[in-house]
C-alpha positions in Angstrom: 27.0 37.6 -130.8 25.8 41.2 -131.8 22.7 38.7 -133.1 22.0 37.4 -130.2 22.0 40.5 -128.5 19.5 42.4 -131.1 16.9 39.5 -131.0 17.4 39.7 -127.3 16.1 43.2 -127.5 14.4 43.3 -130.3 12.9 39.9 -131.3 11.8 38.9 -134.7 8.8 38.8 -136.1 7.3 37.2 -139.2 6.8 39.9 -141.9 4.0 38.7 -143.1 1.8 37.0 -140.5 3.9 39.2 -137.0 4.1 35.7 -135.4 7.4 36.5 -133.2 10.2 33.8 -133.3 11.7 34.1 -136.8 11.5 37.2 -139.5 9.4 34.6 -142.1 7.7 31.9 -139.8 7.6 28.1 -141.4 3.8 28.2 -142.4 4.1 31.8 -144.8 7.2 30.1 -146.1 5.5 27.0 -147.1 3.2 29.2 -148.9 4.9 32.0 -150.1 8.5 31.4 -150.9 8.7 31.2 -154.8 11.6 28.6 -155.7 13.6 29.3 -158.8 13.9 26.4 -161.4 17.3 24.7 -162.3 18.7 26.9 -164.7 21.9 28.1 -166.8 22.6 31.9 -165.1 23.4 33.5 -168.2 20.2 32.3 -170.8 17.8 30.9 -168.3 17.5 27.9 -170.3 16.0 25.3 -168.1 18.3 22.2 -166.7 18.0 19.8 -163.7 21.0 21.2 -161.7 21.9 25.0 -162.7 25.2 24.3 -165.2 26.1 27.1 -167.3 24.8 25.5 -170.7 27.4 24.5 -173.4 26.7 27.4 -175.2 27.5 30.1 -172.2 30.4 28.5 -171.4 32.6 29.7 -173.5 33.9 32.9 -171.9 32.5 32.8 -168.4 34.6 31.0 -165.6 31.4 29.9 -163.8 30.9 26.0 -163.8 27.0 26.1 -161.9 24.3 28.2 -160.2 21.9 27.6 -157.5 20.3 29.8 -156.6 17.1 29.3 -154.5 14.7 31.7 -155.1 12.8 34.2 -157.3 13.8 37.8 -156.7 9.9 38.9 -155.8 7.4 38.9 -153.1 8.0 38.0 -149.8 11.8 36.9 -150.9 12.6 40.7 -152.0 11.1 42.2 -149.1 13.4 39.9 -146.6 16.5 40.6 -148.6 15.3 44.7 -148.2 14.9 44.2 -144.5 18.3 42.7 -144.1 20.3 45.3 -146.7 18.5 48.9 -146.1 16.9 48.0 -142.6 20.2 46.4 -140.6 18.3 43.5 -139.6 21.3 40.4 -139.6 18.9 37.8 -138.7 17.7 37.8 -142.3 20.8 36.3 -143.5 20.4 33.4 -141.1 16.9 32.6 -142.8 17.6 32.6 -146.1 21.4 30.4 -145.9 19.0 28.1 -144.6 17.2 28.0 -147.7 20.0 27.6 -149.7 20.3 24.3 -151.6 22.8 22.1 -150.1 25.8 21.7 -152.3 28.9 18.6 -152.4 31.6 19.7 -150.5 34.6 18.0 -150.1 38.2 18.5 -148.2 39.1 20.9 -151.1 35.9 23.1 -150.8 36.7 26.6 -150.1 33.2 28.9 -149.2 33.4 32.5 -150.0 31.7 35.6 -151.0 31.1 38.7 -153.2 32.3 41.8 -151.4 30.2 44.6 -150.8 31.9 48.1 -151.7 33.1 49.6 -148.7 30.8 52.7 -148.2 27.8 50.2 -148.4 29.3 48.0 -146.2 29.9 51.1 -143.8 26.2 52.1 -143.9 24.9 48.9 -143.7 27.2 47.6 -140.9 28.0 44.3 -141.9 28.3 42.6 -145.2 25.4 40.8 -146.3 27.2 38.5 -148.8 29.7 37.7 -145.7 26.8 36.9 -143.2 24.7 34.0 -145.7 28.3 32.6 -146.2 28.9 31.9 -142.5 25.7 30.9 -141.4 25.8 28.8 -144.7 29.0 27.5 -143.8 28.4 26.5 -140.3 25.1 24.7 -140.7 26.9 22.5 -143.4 30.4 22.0 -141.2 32.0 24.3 -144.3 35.1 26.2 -143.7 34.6 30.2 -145.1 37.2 32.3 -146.0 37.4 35.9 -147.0 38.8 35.3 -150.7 38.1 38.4 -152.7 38.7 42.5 -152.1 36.6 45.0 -154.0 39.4 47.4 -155.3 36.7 49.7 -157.1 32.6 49.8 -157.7 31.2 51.1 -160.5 27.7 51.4 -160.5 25.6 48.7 -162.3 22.0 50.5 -162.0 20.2 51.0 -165.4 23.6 49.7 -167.4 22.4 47.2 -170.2 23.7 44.0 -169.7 26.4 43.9 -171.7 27.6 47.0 -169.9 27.3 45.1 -166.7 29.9 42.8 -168.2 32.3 45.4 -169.4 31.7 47.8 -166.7 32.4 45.4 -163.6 35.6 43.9 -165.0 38.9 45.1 -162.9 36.5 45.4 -160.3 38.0 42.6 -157.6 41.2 40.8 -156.7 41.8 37.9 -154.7 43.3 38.4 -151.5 45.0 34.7 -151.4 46.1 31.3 -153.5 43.1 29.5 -154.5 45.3 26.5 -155.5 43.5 23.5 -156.4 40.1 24.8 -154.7 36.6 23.9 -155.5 35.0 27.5 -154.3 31.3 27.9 -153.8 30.9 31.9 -154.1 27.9 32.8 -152.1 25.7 36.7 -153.1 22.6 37.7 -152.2 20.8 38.5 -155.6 22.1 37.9 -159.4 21.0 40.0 -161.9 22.5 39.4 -165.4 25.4 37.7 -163.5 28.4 39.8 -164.2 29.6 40.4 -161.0 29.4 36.9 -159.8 31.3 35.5 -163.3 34.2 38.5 -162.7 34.7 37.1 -159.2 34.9 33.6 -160.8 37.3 34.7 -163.1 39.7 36.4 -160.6 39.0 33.2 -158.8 40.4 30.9 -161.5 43.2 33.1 -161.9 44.4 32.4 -158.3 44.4 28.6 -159.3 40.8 27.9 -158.0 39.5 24.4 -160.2 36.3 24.9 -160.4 33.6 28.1 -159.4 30.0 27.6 -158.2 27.7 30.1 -157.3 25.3 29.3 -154.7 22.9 32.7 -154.6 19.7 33.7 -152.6 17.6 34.6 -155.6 18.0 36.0 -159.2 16.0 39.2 -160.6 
């Protein structure tokens, strides 16, 4: 509804070409989205459906990754406009070009939390936002699942200080008994937030954790 209302008032435009009807308009999307290759999140090697390889497996709770994008271009500047500019739309725009994941009676759609003062500045949850629109435009059902009980910066950390540092860092707020739970985000880095979430996910009985993200840096 608040949406609705903004567009009303303030309708979008394409950021690159200013064509007004959407914020990226389908013909500088067909040439400038950059799609990220099949991959394992953790060592990038290449695969045809974003497992976490053998190898990374051991000690990381996430089964998959999709993730749609490369963090650059006109991909970053959308996900800018939408976290430091308060424009909601965005998140419609890019769950729509989120790949379209198996769902079944058991599926359970959630999100990473933003920490509360960002959430405060910004408004709205980013994170939250993708997973609805994701949610309704594939009949999904999406729950809030996780809390953020602290946030501990991860800026200029190395990455195995990411992993140490974000650990403790979320609970879940209900069962996730027998659950197959696609965790939506926005952008994963090194993805230690997203495999902390998976592993208080687990811990709440959750069967299996796939991360279905906008891009990756």
């Amino acid at each position: 509804m608040i949406e609705k209302f903004i567009e009303f008032i303030a309708p979008d435009e394409c950021i690159v070409c200013k064509k007004e009807g959407s914020c990226l308009c389908e013909t500088c999307a067909s040439s400038m989205l950059e799609y990220k290759k099949p991959a394992c999140m953790y060592c990038n090697e290449l695969n045809h459906d974003g497992r976490v390889c053998r190898r990374c497996r051991r000690g990381h709770d996430v089964y998959k990754a999709s993730i749609a994008y490369r963090y650059k271009g006109v991909v970053k500047d959308l996900i800018n406009l939408m976290k430091y500019k308060g424009r909601r739309s965005v998140a419609r725009q890019l769950a729509l070009g989120l790949p379209k994941l198996a769902m079944n009676e058991s599926t359970i759609i959630t999100y990473v939390p933003s920490d509360g003062s960002a959430r405060r500045r910004r408004g709205f949850d980013q994170a939250r936002l993708i997973a609805k629109h994701y949610a309704r435009t594939n009949r999904g059902a999406c729950t809030n699942a996780l809390a953020r009980s602290k946030h501990e910066r991860q800026v200029g950390k190395t990455r195995q200080a990411r992993f140490e540092n974000v650990k403790g860092n979320f609970t879940a707020t209900k069962s996730m008994q027998g659950a197959f739970v696609i965790l939506v985000d926005d952008v994963v880095t090194t993805g230690a937030t997203v495999s902390e979430c998976a592993r208080v996910l687990k811990l709440a009985g959750a069967k299996r954790v796939e991360v279905l993200a906008v891009a990756k840096k």
